[in-house]
Each structure stands twice: as C-alpha cells, then as structure tokens.
N, C-alpha and C positions, 0 to 999 in steps of 0.2 A: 811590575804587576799592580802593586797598589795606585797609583798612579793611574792605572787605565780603567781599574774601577770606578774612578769619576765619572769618567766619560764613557756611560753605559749607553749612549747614543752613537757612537765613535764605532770603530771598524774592532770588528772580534779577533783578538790575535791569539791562537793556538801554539804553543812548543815553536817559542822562536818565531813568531809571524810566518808560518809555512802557509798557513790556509789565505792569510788577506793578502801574500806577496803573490800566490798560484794564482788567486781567483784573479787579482790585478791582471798578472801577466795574459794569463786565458779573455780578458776583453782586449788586451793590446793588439795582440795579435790577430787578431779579425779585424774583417775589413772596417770602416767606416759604416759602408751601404748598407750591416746587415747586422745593425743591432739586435734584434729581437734571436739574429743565431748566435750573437756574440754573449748577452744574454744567459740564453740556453746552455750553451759552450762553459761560462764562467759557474751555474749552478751546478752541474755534473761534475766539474772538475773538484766543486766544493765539496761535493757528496762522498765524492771516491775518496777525498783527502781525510772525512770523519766518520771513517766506518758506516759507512751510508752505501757501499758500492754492492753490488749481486752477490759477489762471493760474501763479503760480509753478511747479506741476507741468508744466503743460504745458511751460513755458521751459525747465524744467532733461531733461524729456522728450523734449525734440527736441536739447537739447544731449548728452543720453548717447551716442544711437548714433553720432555724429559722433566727440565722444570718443574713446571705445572703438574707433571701426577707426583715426581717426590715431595712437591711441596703443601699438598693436599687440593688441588685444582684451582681452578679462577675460578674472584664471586664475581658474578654478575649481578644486575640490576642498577640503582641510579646512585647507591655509592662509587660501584668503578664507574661509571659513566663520569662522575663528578671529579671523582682521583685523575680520572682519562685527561679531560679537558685540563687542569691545571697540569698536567705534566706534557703535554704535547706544546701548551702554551711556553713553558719554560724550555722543552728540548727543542722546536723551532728556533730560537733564540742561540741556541750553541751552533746551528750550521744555517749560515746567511744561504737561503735560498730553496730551504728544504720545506717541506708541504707536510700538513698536518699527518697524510697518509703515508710518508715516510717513519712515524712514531708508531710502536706498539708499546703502549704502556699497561701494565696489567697487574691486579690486584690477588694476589696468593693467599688462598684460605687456609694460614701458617700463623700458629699463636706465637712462634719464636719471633723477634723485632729483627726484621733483616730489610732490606733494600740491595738492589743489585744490577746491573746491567749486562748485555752480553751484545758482540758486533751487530750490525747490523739496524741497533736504533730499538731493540728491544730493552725497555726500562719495567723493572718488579719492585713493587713493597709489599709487603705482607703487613696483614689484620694486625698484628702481635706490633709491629711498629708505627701501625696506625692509630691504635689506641694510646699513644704514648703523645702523639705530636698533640699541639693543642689551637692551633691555630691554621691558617690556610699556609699563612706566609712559610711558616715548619716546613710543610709538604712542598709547597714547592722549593727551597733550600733543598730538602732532600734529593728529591728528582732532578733538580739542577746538578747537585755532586752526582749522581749517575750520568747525565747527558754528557758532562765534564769527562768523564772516562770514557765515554765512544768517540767524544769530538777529538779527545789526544792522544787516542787510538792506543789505550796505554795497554789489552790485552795483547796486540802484536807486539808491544815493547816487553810485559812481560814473558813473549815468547812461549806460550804455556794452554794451546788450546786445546781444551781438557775433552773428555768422552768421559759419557755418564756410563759407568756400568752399574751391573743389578745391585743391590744391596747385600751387604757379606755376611759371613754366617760369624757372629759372637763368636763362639768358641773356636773358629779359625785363627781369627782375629790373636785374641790374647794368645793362643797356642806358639803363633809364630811373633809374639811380642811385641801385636800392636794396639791401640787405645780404641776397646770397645765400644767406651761412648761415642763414640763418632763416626759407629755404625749408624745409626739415626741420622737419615738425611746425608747421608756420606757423598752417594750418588753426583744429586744436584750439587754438593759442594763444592765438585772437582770446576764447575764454571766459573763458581765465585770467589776461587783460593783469593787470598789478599794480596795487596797491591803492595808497592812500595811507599815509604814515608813521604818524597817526595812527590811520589803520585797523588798519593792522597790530599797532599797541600795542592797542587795543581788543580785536582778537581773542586777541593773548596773554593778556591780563588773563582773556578770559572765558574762553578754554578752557583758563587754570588752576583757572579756579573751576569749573568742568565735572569735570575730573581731578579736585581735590578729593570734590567731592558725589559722585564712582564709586568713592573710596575709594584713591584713587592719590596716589604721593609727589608734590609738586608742583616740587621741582628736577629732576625728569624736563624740564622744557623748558627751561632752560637749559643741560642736560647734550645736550640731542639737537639747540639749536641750535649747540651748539659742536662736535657730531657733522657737521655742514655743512662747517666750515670745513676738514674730514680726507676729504672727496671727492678733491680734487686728488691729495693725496698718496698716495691707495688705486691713484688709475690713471696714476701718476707722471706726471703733467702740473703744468708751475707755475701754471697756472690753470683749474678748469673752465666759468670766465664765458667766455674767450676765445671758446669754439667758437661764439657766438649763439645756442645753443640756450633755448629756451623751457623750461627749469627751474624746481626753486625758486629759483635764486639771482636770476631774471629777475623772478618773480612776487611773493617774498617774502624781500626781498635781508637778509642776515646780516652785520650786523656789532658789531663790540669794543661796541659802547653799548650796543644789542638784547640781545646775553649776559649783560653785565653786570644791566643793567634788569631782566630775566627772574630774574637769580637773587635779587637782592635783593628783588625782589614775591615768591618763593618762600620766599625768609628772613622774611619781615613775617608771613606767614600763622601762625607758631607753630606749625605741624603739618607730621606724617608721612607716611605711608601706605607702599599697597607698592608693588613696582617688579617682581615677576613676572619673573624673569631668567629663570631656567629654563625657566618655560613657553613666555614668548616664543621663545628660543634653539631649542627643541625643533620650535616652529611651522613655523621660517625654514630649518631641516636641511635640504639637499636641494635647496634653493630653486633655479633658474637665475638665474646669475647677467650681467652684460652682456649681448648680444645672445640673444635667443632662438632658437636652432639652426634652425628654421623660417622665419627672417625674415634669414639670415647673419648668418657670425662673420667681425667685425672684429679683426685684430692686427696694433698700429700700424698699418703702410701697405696693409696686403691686408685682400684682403675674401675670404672662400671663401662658394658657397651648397651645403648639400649636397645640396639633393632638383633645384634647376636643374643640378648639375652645374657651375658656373661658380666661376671663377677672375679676380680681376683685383688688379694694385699701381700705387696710386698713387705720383706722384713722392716721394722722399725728403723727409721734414719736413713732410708735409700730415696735418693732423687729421682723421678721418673721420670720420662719424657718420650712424649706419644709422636708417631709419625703415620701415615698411608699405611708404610710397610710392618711398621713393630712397632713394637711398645719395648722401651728398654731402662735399664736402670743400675745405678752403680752406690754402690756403699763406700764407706769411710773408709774402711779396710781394704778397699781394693774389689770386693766382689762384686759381679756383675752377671745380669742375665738377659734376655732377650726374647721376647716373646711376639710370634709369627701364627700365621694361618697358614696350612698347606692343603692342594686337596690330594683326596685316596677314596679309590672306592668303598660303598660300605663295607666289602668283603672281604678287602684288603686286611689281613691282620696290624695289630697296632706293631707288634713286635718289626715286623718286616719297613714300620713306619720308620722306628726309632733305627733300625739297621741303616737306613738312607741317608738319615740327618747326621749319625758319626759318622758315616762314609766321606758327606760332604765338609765335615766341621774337623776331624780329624784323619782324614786322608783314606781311612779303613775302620774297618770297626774293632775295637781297643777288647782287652779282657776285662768287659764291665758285666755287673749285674744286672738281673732284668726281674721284673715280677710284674705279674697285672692286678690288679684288683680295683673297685668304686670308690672312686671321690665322688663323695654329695652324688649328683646324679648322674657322675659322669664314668664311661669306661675309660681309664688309666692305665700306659703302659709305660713305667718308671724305670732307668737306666741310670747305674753311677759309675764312675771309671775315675781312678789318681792317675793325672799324665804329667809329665812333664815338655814345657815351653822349650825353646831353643836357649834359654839362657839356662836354663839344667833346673828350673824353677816349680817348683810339686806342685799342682793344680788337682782340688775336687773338681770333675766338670758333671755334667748330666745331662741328659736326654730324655725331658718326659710327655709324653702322648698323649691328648685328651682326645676321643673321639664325639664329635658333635654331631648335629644333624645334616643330611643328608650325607654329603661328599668332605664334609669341612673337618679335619682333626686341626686342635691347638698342639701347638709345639712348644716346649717352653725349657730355653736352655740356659745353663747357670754355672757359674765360675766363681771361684772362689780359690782364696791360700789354703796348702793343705791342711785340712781339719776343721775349718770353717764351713764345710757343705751344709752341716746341719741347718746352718740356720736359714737355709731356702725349705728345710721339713713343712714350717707352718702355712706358707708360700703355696705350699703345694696342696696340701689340703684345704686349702683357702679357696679356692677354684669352684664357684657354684652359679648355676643358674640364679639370674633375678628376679623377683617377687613384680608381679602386674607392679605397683604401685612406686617399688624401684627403678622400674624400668621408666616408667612414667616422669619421674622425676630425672632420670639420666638423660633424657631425651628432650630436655627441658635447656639444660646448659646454662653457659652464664651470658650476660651481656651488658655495652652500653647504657647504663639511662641517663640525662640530662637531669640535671635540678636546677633552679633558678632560688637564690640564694635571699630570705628572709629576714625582715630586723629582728634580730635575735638569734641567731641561727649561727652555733657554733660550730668545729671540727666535728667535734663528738657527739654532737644530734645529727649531722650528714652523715659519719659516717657509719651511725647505726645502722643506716640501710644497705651499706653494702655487705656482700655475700659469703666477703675472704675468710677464711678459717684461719686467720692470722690478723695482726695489727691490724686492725681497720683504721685508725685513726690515720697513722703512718702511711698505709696504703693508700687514702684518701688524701693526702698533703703529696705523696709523691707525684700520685696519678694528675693529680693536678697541677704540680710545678708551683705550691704555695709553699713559702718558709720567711717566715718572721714579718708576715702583715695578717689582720686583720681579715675577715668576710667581707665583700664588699655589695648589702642589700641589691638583689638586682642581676647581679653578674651570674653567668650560668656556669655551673662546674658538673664535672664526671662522674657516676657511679659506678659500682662493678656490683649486677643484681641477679639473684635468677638461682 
C-alpha cells in the first residue's frame, strides 16, 4: 500500500486490485471497433464495484433524508457550496470514471465533530468538525477517508445496513438497561455504527492517495487527526467520548498509533502539495459555531431557546447535549433526563399528557404521584414513580408536563439511583419563559471570527475575545492546533465570538 502511494498517478487499487483488474478485464473484452462502448462498459463496471451502483443509490437515498433531520438539516449557501467542490474533487479520485454528479457531499448543521459516509456516494461532515480542521488540505483528508469507505464498499463488508428508527424514550431506555446518552442522535447513528480497525486503516491509506491524485499535501491527515484529539480542550471538557454521543470519536476512534501510522504513510509517499489555509480559513468566517441558535443554545448547565421563548438549568455538573429531537443530559452519578416537545390539544388535560409518556417509557402507567400546580408562568403537571430496571436496580423516574402555547406541552423526564430524584427538584422549577432581551441574546449564538495576528499580539490578548465560559486561552491554542511556538505577525487564526 505504501508503495502505491507514490504513485498517485498510477492505477487506483481497491481491496486486492478488484476495481483496476474488473475495469481492465471490462475493456478487454470488447471489441476493438468500439471503444467509446468499451469505455462506457469499463466505467459502470467501476461504479457497481464502489458502491456507486442504483441499489446503492437507493440505500444511501433513503439514508439521507434521515440523516439530515437527525442531524439538524444541511447548511446551504457558499460554505457547502465550497465544502461540495473539494469533496467531489477528492471522491472522483476514488472511482476512475465517476462524474461529479455521481458525489453528494453535504454539510450537517451538527455541532458534534462527525464526518460519515453512506453507499451510494453520499459523503457528511458536520459544522462541529469543520470548525476543527484548519486548512483545505484537513478537509479534503477528511472526505478522502469517507470516499475510501464506499470505494471498498466496506458497509457490505460490515454487513450491517442499518434503519433509522424514531428517537427513544430515556426512561425506556435505562428501564430496560440501556445507555440513555445515546438516545441523542441514536437514530442517524445506526448508519454510521463503526467500522473495523482494519477498515479504518484502509480508508486512511485510500484517501490519502485521493488527496494526493487532487493535488493536496498528504500530512494534512495526520495533522487533522491530531486536530481530534483538541476537541475536548476547545469546550473545556476532560473528555468529549464521555457524553455517549455518536461522533467521530465513536465511529472512527483516534488514537497515538492512527497519528502516528498516518503520518509516517505521509512521510513514505515523497511528496507535497497544498494545504489551501487561507481559502479554507475564509470559507469557515462566520461559520455558527456549537448549537444552532434555531435548535437552542447550551452553556454549561442551561439551555436557552430563543424563538420558543424557554428557559431551563440543569443540576450542577451535568453534561448536556442538544439535538433536533431533545435536549438530554447525564450526571456523574449515573442520572439522566431527557427533554422533548409533544403536541396535545389545548384541552387536552396535562394529566392525561403525562399518562401517555409512562405508557410509552414504561410499558403502563406505574403507581406514581401526580399533582399540578405553576412553575413561573407555566401550567405543570408533575409525576414521580421508584421502578426497578431488568437488573432488579431501584430507579426515581418522572414525568413532568409543561403546557406551552398553542398545541406545544414540554415533556421532561428524569432518572436517577434511588433517592437521588431530588436533585432534578431545582430543574424543575428552573423552567421559565425568557425576558425580550434574553431571548435577543439566545438568538444571537456563537460563531466563527477570523483574526489576523499583530506584532505584539499574544495568546492571552486573542483569546480575550473569545466567548467560551471556560479557558479561553486553552480554547484558543487548541482551536487552532498551536503548542509550543510563538504568534506568527500576519498569519490568521480562529475565534469562538458571539
């Protein structure tokens, strides 16, 4: 393999030379007289061999619009437009004969850092891993190791074509003993479960020979897989695997060997290319960054939404993590809750609300408490019940009711070891509409800015401008992949403002 990375000009060989021995064969076998069908003949045959063929469209075509609403929709405008082109440039490159409109590459408005692909030639990264790369050369690396996984068609080898279903109910979840965090985004996860080690080295290898053949530096992927390991430290967390979220870290896990591996296959190849800083950089200006103001903004313990108007703080020390579907969150101790919109008429009783949601979360409805009464401005209808999991294991759970306007009741349900329920009490009364001037501010979010680096100009006066309620300094060295040089007057680096 290393070896053929040289010669990123030379014939693309898939799993064993199957695609250049097929395509070969597929001209032999036609006439002489009829090139242009011998040809034709030899690109189809190439197609079908890397998950390029109709049935693979269709798979990867009913895997998109799934995608795309769990993962908070595609942005458009001349970011993806720009994302677009560098990735179709490098997935053209993995199948000798494929056409730009054979690529669907698309940009997911998901602050989690993920990248993914599904048959059929559909390639995803999301905002959250965009803000991370730092250069063009990064991104296309990236989308080369995706293109790398339909060209060796390693989902048929995984054997494991997944169906999205809806998003589950927290309290079913732990009831029957399984990992609530990862109800968040569960859905789309089932496409992107993870690959094998081997696979994964496969697809590095091929979409550095991808990057190559586009004319890109090829230590872009070990520089952008070491950009992974500066996630945590951007959103001052000691780890971003902890949350259960369905990331890259889940799908295509990074570690000291993979970096190392990466860069020395980047070392062997004897070649250059470019790395496209600036243009990239330029792309990304702007960009929104963590939660999409439209979908609420998480900090630390609260959640603000600014077009519902809503307000709510989780207990102290709970990770939270927004999606489309819920907003959910999980404590040291094991508790967890989960909070959704359902609709009901307004005349619907709350009580008959919260009857539905244990029906669905625990089978029936348990012999729990119920009482209604006003939070802040809202009507509340409060439900507690101790059940026990399949493992004989005592659970507080709850089921409590907000009735909003029009059709909208919040739902908000919560788990915990027994005797621990109290501490969703404050949680609960926490729950209020936002002030104009909050909401104003919620609806503002974070984003993107570009600085351009002055003499004089240390860590700690750049990173005064950024917005994180945690190390700013730290935040700013990771977000930019600096450690142990100097500013360099001139050069342009990341903020996180807003």
């Amino acid at each position: 393999m290393l070896q053929a990375l040289k010669h990123a000009g030379g014939a693309l060989k898939h799993a064993g030379g199957a695609l250049a021995i097929a395509a070969a064969l597929a001209v032999a076998t036609v006439p002489a007289a009829a090139p242009a069908q011998a040809q034709q003949q030899a690109q189809q045959q190439a197609r079908a061999l890397t998950g390029l063929s109709p049935r693979d469209r269709q798979i990867g075509a009913e895997g998109y619009k799934q995608i795309v609403q769990q993962f908070g929709g595609a942005v458009d405008g001349p970011l993806a437009d720009y994302v677009r082109r560098v990735g179709v440039m490098v997935a053209m490159a993995s199948v000798p004969g494929s056409r730009a409109e054979d690529w669907k590459v698309t940009v997911l408005n998901s602050p989690v850092p993920n990248a993914m692909a599904t048959p059929g030639g559909y390639l995803y990264i999301t905002r959250g891993l965009l803000a991370m790369i730092n250069n063009e050369a990064e991104l296309a690396s990236v989308l080369g190791h995706e293109a790398g996984h339909v060209a060796a068609r390693h989902s048929d080898k995984r054997n494991s074509r997944a169906t999205i279903g809806a998003l589950g109910s927290l309290a079913a979840s732990v009831l029957l003993g399984g990992d609530a965090a990862n109800l968040v985004n569960t859905g789309a996860g089932a496409w992107v479960a993870g690959f094998s080690r081997s696979q994964e080295n496969e697809a590095d290898t091929l979409g550095m020979r991808y990057a190559i053949s586009a004319g890109y530096d090829p230590r872009a992927a070990a520089s952008m897989l070491a950009a992974l390991d500066r996630v945590a430290a951007v959103e001052g967390r000691e780890s971003f695997q902890r949350q259960g979220l369905n990331s890259i870290f889940s799908t295509h896990p990074v570690t000291a060997e993979r970096v190392q591996r990466v860069g020395r296959q980047a070392a062997q190849t004897g070649v250059g290319g470019a790395t496209n800083r600036d243009a990239y950089l330029s792309a990304i200006d702007g960009m929104t960054y963590g939660d999409a103001p439209d979908q609420g903004i998480i900090s630390g313990p609260s959640f603000r939404h600014a077009s519902l108007r809503l307000a709510f703080d989780a207990p102290p020390g709970f990770q939270l993590q927004n999606s489309p579907q819920a907003v959910a969150g999980q404590g040291r101790d094991g508790a967890q809750f989960m909070f959704t919109g359902v609709q009901a008429g307004p005349n619907v009783p709350l009580q008959d609300v919260v009857r539905k949601v244990w029906q669905e979360t625990a089978g029936s409805m348990p012999q729990a408490s119920y009482a209604e009464r006003q939070v802040n401005s809202f009507d509340a209808g409060l439900s507690q019940a101790r059940l026990s999991n399949r493992q004989g294991q005592q659970l507080d759970v709850s089921v409590n009711a907000f009735r909003g306007t029009g059709n909208q009741v919040y739902v908000l349900r919560t788990i915990a070891p027994a005797g621990r329920g109290a501490q969703f009490d404050g949680m609960v009364t926490s729950f209020r509409k936002l002030t104009a001037a909050e909401a104003e501010a919620a609806g503002r979010g974070r984003r993107i800015k570009l600085v351009t680096v002055k003499a004089g100009d240390t860590p700690e006066r750049l990173a005064a401008q950024m917005s994180a309620p945690y190390n700013r300094v730290q935040s700013f060295l990771a977000l930019n992949g600096i450690a142990n040089r100097a500013l360099q007057p001139g050069e342009r680096l990341k903020l996180i403002v807003g």
